[in-house]
Backbone as a chain_set.jsonl record, in Angstrom:
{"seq": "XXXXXXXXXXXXXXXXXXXXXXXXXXXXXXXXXXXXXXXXXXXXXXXXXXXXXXXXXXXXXXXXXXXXXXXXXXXXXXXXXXXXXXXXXXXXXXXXXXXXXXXXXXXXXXXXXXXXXXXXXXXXXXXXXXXXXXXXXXXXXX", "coords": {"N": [[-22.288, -6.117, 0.88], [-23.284, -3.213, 2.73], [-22.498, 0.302, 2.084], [-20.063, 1.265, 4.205], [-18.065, 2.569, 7.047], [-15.105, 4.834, 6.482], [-12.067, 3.838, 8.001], [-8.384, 3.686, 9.156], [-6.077, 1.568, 9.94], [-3.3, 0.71, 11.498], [-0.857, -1.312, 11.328], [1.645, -2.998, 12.298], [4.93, -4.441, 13.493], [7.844, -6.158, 14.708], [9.104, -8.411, 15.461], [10.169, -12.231, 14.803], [8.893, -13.27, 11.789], [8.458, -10.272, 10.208], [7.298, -9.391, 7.947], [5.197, -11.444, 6.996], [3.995, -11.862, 9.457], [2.652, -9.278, 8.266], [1.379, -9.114, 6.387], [-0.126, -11.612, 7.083], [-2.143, -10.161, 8.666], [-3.189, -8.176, 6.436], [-4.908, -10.242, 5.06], [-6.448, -10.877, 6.831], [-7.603, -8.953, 7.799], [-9.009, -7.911, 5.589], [-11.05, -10.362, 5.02], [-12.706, -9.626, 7.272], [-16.026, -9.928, 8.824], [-18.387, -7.862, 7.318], [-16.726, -5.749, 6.172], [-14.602, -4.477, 4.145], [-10.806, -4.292, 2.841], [-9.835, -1.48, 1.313], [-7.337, -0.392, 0.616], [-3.255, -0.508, 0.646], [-0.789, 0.939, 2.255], [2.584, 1.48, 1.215], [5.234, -0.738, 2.541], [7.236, 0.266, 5.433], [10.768, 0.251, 7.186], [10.779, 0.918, 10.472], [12.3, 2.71, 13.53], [11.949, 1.378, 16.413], [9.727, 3.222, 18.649], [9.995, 4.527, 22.036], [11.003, 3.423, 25.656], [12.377, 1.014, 25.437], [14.725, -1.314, 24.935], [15.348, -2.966, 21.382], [14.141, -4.404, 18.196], [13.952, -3.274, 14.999], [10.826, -1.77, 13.523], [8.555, -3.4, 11.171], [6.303, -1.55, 9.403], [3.079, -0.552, 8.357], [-0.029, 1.265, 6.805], [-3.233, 0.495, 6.673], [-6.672, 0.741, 4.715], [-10.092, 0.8, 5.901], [-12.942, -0.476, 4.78], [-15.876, -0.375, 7.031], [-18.584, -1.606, 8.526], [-18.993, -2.21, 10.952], [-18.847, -1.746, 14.533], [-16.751, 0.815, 16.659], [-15.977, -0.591, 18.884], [-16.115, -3.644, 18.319], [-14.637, -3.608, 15.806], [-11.791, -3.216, 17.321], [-12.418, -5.828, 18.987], [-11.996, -7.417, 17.116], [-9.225, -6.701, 15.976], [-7.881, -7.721, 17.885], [-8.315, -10.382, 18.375], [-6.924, -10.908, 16.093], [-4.338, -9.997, 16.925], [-3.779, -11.991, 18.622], [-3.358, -14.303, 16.982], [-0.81, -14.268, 15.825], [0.961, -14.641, 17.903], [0.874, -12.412, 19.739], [1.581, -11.149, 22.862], [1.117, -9.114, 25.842], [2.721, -7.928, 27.271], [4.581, -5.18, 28.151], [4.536, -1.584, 28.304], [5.07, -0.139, 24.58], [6.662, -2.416, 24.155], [8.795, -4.867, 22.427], [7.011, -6.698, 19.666], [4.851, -9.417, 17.803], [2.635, -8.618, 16.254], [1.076, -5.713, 16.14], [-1.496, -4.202, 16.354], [-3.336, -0.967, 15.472], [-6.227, 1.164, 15.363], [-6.195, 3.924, 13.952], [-7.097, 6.46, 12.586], [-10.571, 7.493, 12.209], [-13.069, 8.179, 10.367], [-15.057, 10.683, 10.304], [-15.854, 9.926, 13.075], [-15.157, 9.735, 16.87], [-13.668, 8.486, 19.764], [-13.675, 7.98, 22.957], [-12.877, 6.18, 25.12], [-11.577, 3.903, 28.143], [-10.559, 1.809, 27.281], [-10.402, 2.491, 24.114], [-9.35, 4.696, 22.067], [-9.688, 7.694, 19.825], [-9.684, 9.882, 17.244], [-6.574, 7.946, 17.318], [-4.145, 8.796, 19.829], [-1.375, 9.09, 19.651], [-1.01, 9.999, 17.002], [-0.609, 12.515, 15.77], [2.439, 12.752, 16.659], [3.795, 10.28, 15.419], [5.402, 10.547, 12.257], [5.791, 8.296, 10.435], [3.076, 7.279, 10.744], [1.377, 9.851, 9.481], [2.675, 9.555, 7.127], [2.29, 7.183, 5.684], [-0.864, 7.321, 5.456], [-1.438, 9.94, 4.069], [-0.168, 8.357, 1.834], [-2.083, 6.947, 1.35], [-4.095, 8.169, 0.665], [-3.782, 9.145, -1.494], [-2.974, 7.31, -3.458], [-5.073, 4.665, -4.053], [-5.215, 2.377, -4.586], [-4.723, -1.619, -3.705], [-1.946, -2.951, -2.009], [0.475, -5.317, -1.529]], "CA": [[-22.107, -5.277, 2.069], [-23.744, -1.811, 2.952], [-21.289, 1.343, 2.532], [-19.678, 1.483, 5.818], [-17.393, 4.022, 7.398], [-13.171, 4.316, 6.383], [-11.345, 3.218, 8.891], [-7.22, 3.896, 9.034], [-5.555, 0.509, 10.789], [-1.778, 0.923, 11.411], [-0.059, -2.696, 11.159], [3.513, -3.072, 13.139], [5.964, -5.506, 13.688], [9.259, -6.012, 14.614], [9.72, -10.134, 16.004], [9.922, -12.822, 13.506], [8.695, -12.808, 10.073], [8.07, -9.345, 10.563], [6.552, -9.501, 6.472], [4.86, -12.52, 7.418], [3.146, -10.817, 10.285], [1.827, -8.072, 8.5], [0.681, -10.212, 5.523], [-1.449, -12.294, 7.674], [-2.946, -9.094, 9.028], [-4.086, -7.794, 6.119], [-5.712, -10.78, 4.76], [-7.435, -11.455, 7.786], [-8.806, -7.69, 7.881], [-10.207, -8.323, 4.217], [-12.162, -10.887, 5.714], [-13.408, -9.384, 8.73], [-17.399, -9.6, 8.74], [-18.933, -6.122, 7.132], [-15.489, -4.856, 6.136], [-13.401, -4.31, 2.71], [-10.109, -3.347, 2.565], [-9.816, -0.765, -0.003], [-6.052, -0.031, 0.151], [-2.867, -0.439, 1.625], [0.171, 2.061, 1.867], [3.85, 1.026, 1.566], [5.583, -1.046, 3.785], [8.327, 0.878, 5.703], [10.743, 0.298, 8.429], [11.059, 2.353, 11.795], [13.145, 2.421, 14.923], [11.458, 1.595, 18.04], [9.435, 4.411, 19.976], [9.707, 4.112, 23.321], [12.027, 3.572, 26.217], [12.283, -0.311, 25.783], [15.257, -1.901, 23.869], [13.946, -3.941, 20.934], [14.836, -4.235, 16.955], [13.248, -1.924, 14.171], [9.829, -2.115, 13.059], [8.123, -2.842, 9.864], [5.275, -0.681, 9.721], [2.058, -0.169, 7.522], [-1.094, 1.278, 7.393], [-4.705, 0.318, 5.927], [-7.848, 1.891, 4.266], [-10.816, -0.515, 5.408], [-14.977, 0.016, 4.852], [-16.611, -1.405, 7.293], [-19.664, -1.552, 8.718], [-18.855, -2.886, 12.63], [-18.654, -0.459, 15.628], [-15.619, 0.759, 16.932], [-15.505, -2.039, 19.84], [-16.151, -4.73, 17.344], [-12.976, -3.482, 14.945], [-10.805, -3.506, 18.14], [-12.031, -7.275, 19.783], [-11.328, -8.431, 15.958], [-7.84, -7.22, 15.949], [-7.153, -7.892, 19.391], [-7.932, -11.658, 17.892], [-5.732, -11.336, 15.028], [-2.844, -10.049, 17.487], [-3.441, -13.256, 19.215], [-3.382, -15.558, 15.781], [-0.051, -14.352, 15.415], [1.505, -14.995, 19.102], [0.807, -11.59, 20.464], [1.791, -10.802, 24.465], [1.096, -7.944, 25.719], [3.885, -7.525, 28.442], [5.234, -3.742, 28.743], [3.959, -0.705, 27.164], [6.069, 0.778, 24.331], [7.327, -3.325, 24.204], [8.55, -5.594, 21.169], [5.418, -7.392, 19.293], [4.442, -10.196, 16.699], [1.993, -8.127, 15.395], [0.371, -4.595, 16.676], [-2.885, -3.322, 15.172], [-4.202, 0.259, 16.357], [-7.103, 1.876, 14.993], [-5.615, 5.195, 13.92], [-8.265, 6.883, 12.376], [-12.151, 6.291, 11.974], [-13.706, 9.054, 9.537], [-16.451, 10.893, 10.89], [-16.384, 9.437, 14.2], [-14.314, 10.434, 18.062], [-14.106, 7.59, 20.653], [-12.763, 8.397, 23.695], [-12.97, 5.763, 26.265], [-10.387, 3.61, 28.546], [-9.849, 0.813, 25.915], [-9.826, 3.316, 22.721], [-9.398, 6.325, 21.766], [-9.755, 7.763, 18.32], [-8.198, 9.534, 16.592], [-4.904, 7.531, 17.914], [-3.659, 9.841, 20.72], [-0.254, 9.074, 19.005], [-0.965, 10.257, 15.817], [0.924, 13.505, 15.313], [3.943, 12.028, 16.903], [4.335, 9.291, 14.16], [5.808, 10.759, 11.066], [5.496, 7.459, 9.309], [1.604, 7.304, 9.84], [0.996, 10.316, 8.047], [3.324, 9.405, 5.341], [1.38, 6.212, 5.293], [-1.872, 8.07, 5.779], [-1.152, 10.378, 2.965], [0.017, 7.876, 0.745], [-3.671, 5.753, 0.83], [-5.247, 9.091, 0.653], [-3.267, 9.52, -2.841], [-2.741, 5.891, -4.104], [-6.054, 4.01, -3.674], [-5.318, 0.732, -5.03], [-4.371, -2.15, -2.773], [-0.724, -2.932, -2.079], [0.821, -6.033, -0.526]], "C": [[-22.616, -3.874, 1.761], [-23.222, -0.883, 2.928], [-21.411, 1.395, 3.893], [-18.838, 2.262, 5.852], [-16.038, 3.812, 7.381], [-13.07, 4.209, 7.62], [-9.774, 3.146, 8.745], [-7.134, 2.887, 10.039], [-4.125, 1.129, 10.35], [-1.287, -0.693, 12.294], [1.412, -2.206, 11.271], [3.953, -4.546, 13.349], [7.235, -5.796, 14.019], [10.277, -7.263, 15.505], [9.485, -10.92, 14.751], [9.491, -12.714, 12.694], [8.241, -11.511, 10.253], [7.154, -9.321, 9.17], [5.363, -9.986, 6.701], [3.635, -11.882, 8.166], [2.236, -9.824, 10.001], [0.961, -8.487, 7.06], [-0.637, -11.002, 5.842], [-2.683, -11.197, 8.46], [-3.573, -8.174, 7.973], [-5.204, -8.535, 5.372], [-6.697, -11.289, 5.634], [-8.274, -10.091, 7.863], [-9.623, -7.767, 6.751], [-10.86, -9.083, 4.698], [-13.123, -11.051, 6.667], [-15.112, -9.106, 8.033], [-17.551, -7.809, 8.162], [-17.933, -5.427, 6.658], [-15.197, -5.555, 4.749], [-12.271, -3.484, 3.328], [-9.758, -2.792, 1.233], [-8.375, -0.51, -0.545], [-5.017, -0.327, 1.252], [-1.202, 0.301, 1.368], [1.612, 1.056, 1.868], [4.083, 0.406, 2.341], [7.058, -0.567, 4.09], [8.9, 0.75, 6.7], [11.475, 0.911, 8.947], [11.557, 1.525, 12.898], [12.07, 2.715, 15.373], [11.221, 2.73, 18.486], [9.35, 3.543, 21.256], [11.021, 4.0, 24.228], [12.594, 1.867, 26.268], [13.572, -0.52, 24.671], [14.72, -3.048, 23.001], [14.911, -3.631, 19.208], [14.187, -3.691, 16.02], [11.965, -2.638, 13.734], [9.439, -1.716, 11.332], [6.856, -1.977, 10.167], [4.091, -0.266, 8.089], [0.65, 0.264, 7.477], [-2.219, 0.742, 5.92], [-5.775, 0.576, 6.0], [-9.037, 0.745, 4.281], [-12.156, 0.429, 5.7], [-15.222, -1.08, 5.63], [-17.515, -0.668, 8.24], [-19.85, -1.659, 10.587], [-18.692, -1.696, 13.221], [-16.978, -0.443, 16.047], [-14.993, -0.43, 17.789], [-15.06, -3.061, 19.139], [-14.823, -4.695, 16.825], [-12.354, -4.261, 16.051], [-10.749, -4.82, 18.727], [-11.534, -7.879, 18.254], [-9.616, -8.021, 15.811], [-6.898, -7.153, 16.98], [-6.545, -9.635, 19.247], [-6.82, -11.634, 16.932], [-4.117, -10.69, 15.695], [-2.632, -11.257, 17.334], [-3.049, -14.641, 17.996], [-1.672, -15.484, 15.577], [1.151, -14.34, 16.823], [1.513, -13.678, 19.915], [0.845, -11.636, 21.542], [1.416, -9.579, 24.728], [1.309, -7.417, 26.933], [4.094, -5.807, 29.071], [4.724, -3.06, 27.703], [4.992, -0.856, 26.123], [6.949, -1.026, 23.888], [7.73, -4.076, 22.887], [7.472, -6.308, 21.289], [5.711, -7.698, 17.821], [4.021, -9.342, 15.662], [1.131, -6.779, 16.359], [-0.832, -4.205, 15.859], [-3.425, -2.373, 15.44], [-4.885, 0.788, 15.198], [-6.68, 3.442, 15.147], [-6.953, 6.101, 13.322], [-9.682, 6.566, 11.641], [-12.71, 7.776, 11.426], [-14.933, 9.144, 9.996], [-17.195, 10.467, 12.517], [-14.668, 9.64, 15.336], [-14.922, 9.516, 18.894], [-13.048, 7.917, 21.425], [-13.332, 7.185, 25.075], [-11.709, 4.816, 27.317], [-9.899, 2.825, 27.816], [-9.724, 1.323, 24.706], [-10.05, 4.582, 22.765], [-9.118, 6.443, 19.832], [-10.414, 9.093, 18.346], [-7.396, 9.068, 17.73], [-4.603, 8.74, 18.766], [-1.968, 10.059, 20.443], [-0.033, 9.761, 17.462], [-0.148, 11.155, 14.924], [1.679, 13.465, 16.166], [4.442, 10.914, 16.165], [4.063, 9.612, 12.845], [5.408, 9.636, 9.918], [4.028, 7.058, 8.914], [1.106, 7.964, 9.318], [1.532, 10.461, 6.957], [2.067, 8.481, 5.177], [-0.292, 7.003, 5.208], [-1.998, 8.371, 4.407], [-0.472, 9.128, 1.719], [-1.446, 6.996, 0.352], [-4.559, 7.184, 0.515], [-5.037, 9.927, -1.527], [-3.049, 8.185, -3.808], [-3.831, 4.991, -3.506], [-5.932, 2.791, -3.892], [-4.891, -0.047, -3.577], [-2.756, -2.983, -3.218], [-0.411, -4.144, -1.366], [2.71, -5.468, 0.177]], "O": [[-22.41, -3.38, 0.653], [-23.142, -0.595, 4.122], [-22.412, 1.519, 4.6], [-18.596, 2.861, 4.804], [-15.556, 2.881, 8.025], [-14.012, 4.495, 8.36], [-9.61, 2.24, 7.927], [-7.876, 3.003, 11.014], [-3.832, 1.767, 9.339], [-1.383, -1.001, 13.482], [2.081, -1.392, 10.635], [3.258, -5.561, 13.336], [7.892, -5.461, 13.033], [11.42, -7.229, 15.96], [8.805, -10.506, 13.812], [9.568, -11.508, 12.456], [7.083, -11.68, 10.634], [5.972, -9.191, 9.491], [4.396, -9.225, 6.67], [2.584, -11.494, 7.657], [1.35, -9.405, 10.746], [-0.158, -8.008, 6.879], [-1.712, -11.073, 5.247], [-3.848, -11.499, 8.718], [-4.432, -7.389, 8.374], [-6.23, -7.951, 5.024], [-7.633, -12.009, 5.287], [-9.5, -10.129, 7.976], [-10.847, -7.703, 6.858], [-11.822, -8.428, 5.099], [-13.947, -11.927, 6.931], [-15.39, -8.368, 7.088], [-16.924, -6.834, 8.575], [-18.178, -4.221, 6.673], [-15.436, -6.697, 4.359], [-12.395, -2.471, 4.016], [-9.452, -3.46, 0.245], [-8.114, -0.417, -1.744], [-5.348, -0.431, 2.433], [-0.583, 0.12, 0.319], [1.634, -0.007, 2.488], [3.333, 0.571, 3.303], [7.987, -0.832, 3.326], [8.168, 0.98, 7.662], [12.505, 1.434, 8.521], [11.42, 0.336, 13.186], [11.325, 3.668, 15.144], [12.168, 3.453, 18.795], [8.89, 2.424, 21.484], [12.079, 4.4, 23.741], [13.267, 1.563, 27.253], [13.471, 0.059, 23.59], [13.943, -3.905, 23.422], [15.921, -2.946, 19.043], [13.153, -3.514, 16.664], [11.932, -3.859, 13.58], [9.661, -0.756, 10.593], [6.531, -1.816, 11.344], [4.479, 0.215, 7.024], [-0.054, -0.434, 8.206], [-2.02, 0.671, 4.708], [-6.255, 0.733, 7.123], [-9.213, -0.044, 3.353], [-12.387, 1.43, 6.379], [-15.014, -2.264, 5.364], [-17.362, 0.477, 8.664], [-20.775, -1.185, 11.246], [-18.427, -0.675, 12.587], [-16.169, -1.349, 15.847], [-13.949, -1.046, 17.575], [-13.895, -3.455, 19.186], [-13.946, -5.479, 17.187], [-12.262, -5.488, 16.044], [-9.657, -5.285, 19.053], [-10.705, -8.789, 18.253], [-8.802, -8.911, 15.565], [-5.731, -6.77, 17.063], [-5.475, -10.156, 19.559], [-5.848, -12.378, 17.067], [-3.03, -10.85, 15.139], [-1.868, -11.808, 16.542], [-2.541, -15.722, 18.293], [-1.132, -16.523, 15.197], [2.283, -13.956, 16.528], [2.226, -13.766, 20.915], [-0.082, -12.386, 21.849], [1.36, -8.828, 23.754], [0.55, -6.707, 27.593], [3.795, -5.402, 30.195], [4.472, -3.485, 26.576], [5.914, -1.609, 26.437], [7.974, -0.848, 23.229], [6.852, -3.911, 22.04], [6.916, -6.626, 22.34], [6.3, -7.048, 16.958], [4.568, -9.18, 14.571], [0.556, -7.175, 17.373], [-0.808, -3.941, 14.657], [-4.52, -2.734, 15.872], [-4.294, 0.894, 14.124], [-6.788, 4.082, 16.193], [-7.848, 6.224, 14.159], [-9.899, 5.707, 10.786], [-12.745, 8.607, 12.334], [-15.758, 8.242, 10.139], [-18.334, 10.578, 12.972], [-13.516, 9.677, 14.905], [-16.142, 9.419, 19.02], [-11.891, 8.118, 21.053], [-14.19, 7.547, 25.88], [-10.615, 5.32, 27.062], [-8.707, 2.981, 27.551], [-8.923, 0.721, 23.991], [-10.808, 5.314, 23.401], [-8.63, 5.693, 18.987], [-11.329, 9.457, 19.084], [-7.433, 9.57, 18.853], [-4.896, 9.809, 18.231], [-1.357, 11.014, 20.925], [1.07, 9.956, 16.952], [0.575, 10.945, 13.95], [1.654, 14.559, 16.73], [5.625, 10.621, 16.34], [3.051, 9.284, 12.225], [4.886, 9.89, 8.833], [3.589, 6.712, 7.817], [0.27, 7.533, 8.524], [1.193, 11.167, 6.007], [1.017, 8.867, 4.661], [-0.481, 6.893, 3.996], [-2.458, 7.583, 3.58], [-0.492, 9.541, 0.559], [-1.734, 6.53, -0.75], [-5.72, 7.082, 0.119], [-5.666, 10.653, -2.297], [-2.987, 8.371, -5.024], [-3.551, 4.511, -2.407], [-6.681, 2.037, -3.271], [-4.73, 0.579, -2.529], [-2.461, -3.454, -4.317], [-1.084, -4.192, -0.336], [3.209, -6.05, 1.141]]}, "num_chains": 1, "name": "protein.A"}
């Protein structure tokens, strides 16, 4: 593969195997066409944002090279919601598996299906822990 451009994914969970869930999400991003993942931060879990009742989330993020356009990333882990029974009922709602493209180095996408940087970003404390911890601990973590 060709150096391609970091990429910050933020992996959630908080219905069945919530582990499970975020397990199968990062071995399926290692294998995404054009892409390495280089690292992946702690796994930590958070209460529910939002106005929805629901049960705590695990939460993690990951450091991937890849080569694909922003669209591309997003229909691949729109699929790997779906591998893992993803709905996608109410904003803000419980979920199998969540995957948002938090930040994309060197690059600003602003359209109705993404945005980037995350428009959430500084409002979630735990992604720039996580953030900061891949930006200080490079190895890869399960």
């Amino acid at each position: 593969m060709t150096r391609g451009e970091r990429v910050y994914v933020a992996l959630g969970s908080n219905m069945g195997d919530r582990a499970a869930h975020l397990a199968h999400a990062r071995e399926r991003l290692a294998r995404l066409p054009a892409t390495r993942l280089l690292a992946a931060s702690r796994v930590e879990e958070t209460a529910p944002i939002g106005p929805v009742t629901q049960g705590p989330y695990l939460n993690q993020m990951v450091l991937l090279e890849t080569g694909l356009e922003p669209a591309e990333l997003l229909g691949q882990l729109h699929a790997i919601e779906l591998e893992r029974g993803r709905v996608r009922r109410e904003r803000w709602g419980p979920r199998t598996l969540d995957l948002d493209i938090v930040r994309w180095d060197g690059r600003a996408v602003q359209n109705p299906d993404l945005t980037i940087p995350h428009p959430e970003l500084s409002n979630r404390d735990f992604w720039l822990r996580e953030i900061a911890d891949l930006d200080t601990e490079p190895s890869p973590r399960d």
